[in-house]
C-alpha positions in Angstrom: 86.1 154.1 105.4 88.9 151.5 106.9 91.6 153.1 109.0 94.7 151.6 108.9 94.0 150.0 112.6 90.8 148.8 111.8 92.8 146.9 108.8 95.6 146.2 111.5 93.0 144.5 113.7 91.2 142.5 111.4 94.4 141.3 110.0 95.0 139.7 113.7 91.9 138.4 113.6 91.9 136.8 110.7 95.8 135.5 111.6 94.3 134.0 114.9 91.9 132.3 112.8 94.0 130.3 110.7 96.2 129.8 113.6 93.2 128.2 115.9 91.6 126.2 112.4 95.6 125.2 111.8 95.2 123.5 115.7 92.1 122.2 115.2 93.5 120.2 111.9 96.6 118.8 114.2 94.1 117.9 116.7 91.9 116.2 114.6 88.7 118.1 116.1 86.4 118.3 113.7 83.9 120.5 115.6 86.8 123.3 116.3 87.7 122.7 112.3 84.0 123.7 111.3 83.4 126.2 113.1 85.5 127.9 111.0 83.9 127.9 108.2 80.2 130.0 107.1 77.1 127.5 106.4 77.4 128.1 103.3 81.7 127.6 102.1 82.5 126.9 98.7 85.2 124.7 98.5 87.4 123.5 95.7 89.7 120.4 96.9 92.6 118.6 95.4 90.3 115.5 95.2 86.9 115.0 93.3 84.6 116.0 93.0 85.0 119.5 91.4 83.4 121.3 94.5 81.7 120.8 98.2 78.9 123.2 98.3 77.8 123.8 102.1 80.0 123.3 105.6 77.7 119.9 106.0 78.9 118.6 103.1 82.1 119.4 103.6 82.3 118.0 107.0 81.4 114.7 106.0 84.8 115.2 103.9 87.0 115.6 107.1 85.6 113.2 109.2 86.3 110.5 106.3 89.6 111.9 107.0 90.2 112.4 110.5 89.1 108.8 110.8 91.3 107.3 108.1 94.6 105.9 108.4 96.0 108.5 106.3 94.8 111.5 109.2 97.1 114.0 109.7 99.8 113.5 112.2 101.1 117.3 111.7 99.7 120.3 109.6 101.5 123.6 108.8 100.8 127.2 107.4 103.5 128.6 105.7 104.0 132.2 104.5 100.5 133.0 104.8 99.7 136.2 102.9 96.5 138.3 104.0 94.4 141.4 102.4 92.0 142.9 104.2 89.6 145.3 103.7 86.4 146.0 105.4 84.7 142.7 106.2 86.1 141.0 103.6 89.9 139.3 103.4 91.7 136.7 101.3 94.7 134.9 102.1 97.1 132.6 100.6 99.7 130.0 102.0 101.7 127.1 101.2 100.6 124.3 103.5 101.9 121.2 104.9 100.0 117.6 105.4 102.7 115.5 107.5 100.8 111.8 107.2 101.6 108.4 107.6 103.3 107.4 104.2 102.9 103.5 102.5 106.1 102.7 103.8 104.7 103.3 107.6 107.1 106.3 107.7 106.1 109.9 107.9 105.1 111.8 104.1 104.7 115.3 103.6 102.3 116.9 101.2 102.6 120.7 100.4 99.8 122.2 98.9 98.8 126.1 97.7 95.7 127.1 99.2 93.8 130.5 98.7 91.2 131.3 101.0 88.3 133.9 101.1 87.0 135.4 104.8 84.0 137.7 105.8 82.9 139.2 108.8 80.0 138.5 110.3 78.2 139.6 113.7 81.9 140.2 114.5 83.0 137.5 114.0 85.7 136.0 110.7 84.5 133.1 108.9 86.3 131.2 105.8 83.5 131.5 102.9 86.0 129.8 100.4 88.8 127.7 99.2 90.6 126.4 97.0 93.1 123.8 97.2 95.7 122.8 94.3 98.6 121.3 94.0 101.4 121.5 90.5 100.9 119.3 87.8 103.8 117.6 85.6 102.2 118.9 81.8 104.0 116.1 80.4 102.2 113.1 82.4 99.2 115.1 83.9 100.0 113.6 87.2 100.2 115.7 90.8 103.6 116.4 91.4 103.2 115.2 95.3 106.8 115.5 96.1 107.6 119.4 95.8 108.6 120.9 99.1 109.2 125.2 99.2 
């Protein structure tokens, strides 16, 4: 069984997690960013296709993006909700993508991510997540301009 300070701790753990992978984003260190993540993550994304199967896959996905023009030039958690339990935790956040807009001035994206953990040899690794974003249901488009 989980004591309450086992919970506590992972908890940290997991919060210093997302803090160091929220660093590595504004960094644009795509090593730091992947070693985040178990070999095998699951991720759904805002863009196609439907899923990245595998960190290797996925990496190829952030390097596009760390070395396009549209790279992040600031990235933010906000309120990031965690349940632990055990070696297992989810979490969910609103997050910021602060990038280089078409008019050459700065654009923010906010987008709802949830995001599954497990422990392993000691250690927390994301094993899934899933990005999204509103939708208008009158025009189907992605309704890129929200803010919380």
């Amino acid at each position: 069984m989980t004591t309450q300070s086992d919970q506590t701790a992972s908890e940290a753990e997991v919060r210093r997690l997302v803090s160091s992978w929220t660093e590595a984003v504004q960094a644009r260190d795509i090593e730091r960013v992947m070693s985040h993540y178990a070999p095998e993550v699951l991720v759904f994304e805002v863009m196609p296709p439907l899923q990245y199967a595998g960190a290797e896959r996925y990496r190829q996905i952030w390097e596009e993006w760390f070395a396009s023009p549209d790279a992040p030039l600031g990235y933010e958690v906000r309120d990031l909700t965690l349940t632990v339990s055990g070696d297992v935790a989810f979490g969910h956040s609103l997050n910021c993508v602060r990038q280089q807009g078409a008019s050459g001035q700065p654009a923010e994206t906010w987008l709802r991510t949830t995001t599954g953990y497990q422990k392993r040899h000691g250690r927390w690794l994301i094993t899934h997540e899933h990005w999204s974003m509103p939708v208008d249901p009158h025009t189907g488009l992605a309704m890129w301009d929200l803010t919380p």
